[in-house]
C-alpha positions as CSV (number, residue, x, y, z in Angstrom):
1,X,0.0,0.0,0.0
2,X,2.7,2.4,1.0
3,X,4.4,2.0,-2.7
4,X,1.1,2.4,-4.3
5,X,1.1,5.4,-2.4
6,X,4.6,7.3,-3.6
7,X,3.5,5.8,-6.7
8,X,0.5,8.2,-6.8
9,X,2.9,10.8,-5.6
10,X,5.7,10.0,-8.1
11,X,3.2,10.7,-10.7
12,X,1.4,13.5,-9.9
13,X,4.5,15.4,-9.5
14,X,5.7,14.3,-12.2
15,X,2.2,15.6,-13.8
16,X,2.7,19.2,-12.3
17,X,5.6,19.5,-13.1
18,X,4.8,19.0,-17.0
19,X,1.6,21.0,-16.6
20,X,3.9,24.2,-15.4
21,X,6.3,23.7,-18.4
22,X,3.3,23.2,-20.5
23,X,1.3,26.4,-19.0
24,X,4.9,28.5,-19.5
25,X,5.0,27.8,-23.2
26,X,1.7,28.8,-23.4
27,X,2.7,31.9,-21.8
28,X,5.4,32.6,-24.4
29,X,3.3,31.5,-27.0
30,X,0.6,34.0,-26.3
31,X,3.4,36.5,-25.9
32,X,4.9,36.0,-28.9
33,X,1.2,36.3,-30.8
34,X,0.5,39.5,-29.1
35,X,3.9,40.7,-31.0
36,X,2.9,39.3,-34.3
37,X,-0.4,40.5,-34.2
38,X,1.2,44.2,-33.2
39,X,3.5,44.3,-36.1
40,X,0.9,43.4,-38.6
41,X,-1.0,46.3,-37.0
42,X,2.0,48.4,-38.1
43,X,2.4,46.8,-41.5
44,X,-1.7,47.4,-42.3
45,X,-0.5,50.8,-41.4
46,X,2.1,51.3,-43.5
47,X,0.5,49.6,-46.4
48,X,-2.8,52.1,-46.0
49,X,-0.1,55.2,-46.4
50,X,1.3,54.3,-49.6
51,X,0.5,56.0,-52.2
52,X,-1.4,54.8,-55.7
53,X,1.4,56.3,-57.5
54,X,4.3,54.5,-55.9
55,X,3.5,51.6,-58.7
56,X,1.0,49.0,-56.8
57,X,-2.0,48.4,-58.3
58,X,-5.1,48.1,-56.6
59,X,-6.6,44.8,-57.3
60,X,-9.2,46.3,-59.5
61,X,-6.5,47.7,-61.9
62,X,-4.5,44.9,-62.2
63,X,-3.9,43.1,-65.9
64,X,-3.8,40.0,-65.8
65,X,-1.2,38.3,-68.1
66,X,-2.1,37.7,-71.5
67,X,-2.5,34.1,-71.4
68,X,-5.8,34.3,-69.6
């Protein structure tokens, strides 16, 4: 009984052990989204100021290539 016991023990530390690591790289994870998400902010930003004269076409001007 007493080695099913640290058994039980063994595991579950073993188990909270993993679900901190687990929880932490979450953590960075989320992080990391929030400063993707930022710098596409900036990009949409930047994209928005450029102006129509700078040589990008809208999609509505676009050619397509002769073979179509």
């Amino acid at each position: 009984m007493e080695t099913k016991i640290n058994h039980l023990e063994e595991q579950m530390a073993i188990l909270q052990h993993e679900m901190a690591q687990m929880s932490h790289e979450v953590y960075a994870q989320q992080k990391e989204l929030s400063h993707l998400l930022l710098e596409i902010e900036k990009l949409k930003s930047r994209l928005e100021g450029v102006q129509p004269e700078s040589g990008i076409l809208t999609a509505s001007e676009d050619i397509p290539p002769p073979h179509y």
